[in-house]
N, C-alpha and C positions, 0 to 999 in steps of 0.2 A: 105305691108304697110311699108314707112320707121322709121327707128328708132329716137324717139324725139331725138332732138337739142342735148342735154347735154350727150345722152344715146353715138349720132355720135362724139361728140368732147369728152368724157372722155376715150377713148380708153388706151388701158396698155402702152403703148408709152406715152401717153401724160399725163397720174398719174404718171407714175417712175419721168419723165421730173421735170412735181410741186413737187413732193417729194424732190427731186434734190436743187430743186429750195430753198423750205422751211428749208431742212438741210443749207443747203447754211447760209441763211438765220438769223436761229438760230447761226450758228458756229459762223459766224460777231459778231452778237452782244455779246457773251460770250467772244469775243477772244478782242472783244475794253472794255468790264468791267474790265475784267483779266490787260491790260496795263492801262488801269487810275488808277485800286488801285498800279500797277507796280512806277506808277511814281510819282513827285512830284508836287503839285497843281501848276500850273501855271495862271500869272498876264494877265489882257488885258491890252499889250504894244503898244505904239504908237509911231511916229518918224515925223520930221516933217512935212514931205507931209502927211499925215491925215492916211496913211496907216491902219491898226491896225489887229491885229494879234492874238486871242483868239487859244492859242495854247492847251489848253485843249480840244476846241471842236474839232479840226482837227483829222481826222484817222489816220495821222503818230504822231509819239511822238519823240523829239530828244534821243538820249543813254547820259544817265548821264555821266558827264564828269571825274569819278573816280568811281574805284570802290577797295573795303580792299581785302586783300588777305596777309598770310604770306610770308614773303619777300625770310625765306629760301627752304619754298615748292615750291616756284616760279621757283627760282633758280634749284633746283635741277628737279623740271617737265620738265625746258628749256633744261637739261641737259636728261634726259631719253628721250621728244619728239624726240630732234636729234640724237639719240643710235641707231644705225643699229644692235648690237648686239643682241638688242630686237627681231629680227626676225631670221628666223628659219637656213636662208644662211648668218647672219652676213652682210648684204647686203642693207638694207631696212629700215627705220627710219619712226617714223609717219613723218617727214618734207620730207621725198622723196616725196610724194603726196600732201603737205599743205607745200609749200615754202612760207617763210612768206616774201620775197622780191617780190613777184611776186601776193600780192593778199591775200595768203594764198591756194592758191590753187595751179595749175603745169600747167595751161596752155595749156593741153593737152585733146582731147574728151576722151580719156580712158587711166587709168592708169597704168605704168606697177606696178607687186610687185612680189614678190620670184620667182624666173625663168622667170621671163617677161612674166608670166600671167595677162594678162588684166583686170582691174575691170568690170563690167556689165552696168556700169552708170557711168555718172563723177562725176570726186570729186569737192563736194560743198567748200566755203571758208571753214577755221575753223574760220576765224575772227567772232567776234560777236557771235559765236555760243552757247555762253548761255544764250543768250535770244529767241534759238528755243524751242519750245515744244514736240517737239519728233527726233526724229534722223533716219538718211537714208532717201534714196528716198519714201520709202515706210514708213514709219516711225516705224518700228520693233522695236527700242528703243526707252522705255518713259525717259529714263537717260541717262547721260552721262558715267556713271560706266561701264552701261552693253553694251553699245555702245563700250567702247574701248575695254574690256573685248573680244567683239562679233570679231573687227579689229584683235588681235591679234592670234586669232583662226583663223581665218580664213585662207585656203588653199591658196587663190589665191593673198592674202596680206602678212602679217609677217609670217602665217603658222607654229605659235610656238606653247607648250605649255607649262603650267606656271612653270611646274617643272625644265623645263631646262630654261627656264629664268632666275630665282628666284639663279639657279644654280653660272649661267653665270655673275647676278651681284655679286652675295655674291662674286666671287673670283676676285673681284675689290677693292682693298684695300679704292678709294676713293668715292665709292659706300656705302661700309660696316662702314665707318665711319659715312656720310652723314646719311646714314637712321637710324645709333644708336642715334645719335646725333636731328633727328626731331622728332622721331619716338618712340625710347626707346625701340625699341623692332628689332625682327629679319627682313631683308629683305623678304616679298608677296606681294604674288599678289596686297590686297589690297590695302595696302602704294604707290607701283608702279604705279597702276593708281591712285590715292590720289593724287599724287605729279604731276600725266601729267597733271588732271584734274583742277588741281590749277593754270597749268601756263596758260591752253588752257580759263578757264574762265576770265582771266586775258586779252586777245587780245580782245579790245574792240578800236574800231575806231572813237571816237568821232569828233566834230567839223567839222563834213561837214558842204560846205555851205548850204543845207538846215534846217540843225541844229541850223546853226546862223541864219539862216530865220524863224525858227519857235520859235527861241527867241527873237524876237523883233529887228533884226538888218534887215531890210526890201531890205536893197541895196546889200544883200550877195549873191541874185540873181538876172539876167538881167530879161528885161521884156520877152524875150524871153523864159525863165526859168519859169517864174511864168506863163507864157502863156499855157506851158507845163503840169506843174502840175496841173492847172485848168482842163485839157484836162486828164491829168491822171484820175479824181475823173468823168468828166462828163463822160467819155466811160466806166466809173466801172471797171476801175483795179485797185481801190483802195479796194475794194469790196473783193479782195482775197489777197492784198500785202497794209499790214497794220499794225499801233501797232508799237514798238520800231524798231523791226526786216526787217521792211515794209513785212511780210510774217513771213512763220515759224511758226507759229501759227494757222495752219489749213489746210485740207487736203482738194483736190478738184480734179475734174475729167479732166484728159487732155483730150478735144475732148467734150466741153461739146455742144457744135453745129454740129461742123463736126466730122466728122472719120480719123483724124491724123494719125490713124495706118495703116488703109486700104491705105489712099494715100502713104505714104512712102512703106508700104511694108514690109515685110521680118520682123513680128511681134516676138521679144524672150520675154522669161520667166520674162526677166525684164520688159521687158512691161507692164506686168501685175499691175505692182507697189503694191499698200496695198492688190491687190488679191492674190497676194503669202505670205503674212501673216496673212488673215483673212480667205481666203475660202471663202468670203460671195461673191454672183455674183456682186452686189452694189459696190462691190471696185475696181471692175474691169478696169483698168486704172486710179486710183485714186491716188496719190502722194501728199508729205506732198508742201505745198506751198514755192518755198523758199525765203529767204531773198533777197531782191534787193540792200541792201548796198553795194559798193563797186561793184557794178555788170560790172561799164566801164570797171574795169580792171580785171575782171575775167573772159573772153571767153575761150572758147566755150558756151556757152547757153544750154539746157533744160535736161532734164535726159542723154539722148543721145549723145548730144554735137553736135546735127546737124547744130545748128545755130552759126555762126564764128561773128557775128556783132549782136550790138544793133537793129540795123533798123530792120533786120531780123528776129531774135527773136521776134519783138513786132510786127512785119507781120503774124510770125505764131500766136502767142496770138490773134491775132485780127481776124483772120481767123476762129481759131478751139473754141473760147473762145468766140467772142461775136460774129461771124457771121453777120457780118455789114462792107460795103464798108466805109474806113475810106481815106482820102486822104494825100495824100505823106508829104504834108505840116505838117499837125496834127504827124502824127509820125515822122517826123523831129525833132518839138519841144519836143515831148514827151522823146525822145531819148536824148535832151537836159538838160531835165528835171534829167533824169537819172546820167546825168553827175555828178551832185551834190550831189550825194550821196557819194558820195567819201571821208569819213575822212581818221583822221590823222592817217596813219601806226605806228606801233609799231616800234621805233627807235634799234639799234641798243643796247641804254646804256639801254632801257627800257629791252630788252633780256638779257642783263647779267646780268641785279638784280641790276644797280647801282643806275639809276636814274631812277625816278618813276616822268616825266612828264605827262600822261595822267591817271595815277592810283595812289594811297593812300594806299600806304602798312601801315598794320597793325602787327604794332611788338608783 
């Protein structure tokens, strides 16, 4: 006798799948509450071809165009980020891997650090990165403390530890001033990352032109640009790349149609993404979502770095992620669409602590 209807299609394959689906699901809508209480009410704007722009209800949100921070922590974070001293061969800077003229990131599928050991995954931008919700590909850190904490330890990056850091700045005469003078107290760990933390939270790229298009400036994008972004929300990559961050706010499974790994091949340990911090089988390929800002000019593309171009990258998304023929055109625009996300870099006066055009220091 065969088995009813519901007994042949609920198969363990096809629960894990709606599970999948439902997590899915829920994470959305907690991760678009999470950015509307994040930001500030916005008006139904209009312009004069009838346009109208209700930027509230939209899944992206622009990045506020300031944000407080002390001006001397800044300064002195700009000053430790770019410190090679900080690592274990005097060698190595958190900006050897996060060049903030190039993106925030190096341009590179994998990075070297202490002895030209390679990292496992590429490095993400740091721009904007405190509006993600967890840290790393796999998201191992819910903070930004424990996350540089983790970098600095680490063997195959600065590969220090804090004691001889801590060593290395005190016998810096303009180190030992600086951290008595913010600080009040002796050169650690804590302070050290305190002060990177302050200036890394402070890279915030506002005014792309999609920024000004979700503010009511409607001609900030071409038609082909809106064309795109239409095209983003109807194929559902809005759906995982959303919120201020357009991403960074949620973990999702690469391969959630096809098997990405098995077709490439030659599966490592990183691979695994949030399954080598959970153990759970369910995370098994699972990675934190990441941010699409600034994404034109941050290549290489996905954990790996296999993708050199936008088209490509949203070839493989569209493959392993929605599993649906989509046509050359649509990801043209879409890729266009991406263009715009592109704000304003952090200037040159903005890094020495002079001038505060995109941020509001708070004395």
């Amino acid at each position: 006798m065969s088995k009813p209807f519901f007994s042949r299609y609920l198969t363990r394959q096809n629960l894990r799948r709606i599970y999948r689906v439902g997590l899915v699901a829920v994470a959305i809508a907690i991760a678009l509450i999470w950015q509307q209480a994040q930001t500030p009410n916005e008006v139904l704007l209009t312009n004069k071809n009838a346009e109208t722009i209700n930027s509230q209800r939209e899944p992206i949100q622009p990045i506020p165009t300031q944000v407080s921070y002390s001006r001397d922590k800044y300064a002195l974070g700009e000053r430790l980020f770019n410190e090679p001293r900080l690592s274990k061969n005097n060698q190595i800077s958190c900006a050897s891997c996060h060049k903030i003229a190039v993106g925030g990131a190096d341009g590179k599928r994998y990075s070297p650090g202490i002895d030209n050991a390679l990292t496992k995954v590429n490095t993400p931008t740091v721009f904007n990165v405190v509006y993600n919700f967890r840290f790393n590909w796999d998201g191992e850190h819910d903070n930004l403390f424990d996350h540089t904490d983790s970098l600095m330890q680490n063997p195959t990056v600065m590969g220090s530890q804090w004691e001889d850091i801590e060593q290395k700045i005190a016998n810096i005469d303009e180190y030992q001033r600086a951290f008595e003078a913010i600080y009040d107290s002796r050169i650690s760990k804590e302070n050290v990352i305190d002060a990177i933390i302050t200036y890394e939270s402070a890279l915030i790229t506002p005014n792309a032109a999609f920024d000004k298009y979700l503010r009511g400036e409607t001609s900030a994008l071409s038609a082909a640009e809106k064309a795109g972004y239409d095209l983003f929300k109807t194929y559902g990559c809005v759906s995982c790349h959303q919120g201020v961050n357009i991403g960074g706010n949620m973990f999702q499974q690469f391969g959630v149609i096809g098997d990405y790994f098995a077709d490439r091949g030659g599966i490592r340990k990183a691979d695994l993404g949030r399954f080598n911090v959970t153990g759970q089988d369910a995370d098994r390929h699972v990675f934190r979502v990441p941010s699409l800002r600034n994404v034109a000019i941050t290549p290489p593309y996905l954990h790996d770095g296999s993708a050199q171009t936008l088209t490509e990258a949203i070839e493989v998304m569209v493959k392993y992620q929605l599993g649906r023929p989509i046509p050359d055109t649509d990801i043209e625009l879409m890729a266009e669409f991406l263009e715009t996300l592109t704000g304003e870099m952090p200037t040159a006066e903005i890094l020495a602590g002079e001038t505060l055009t995109n941020v509001n220091a708070a004395e």
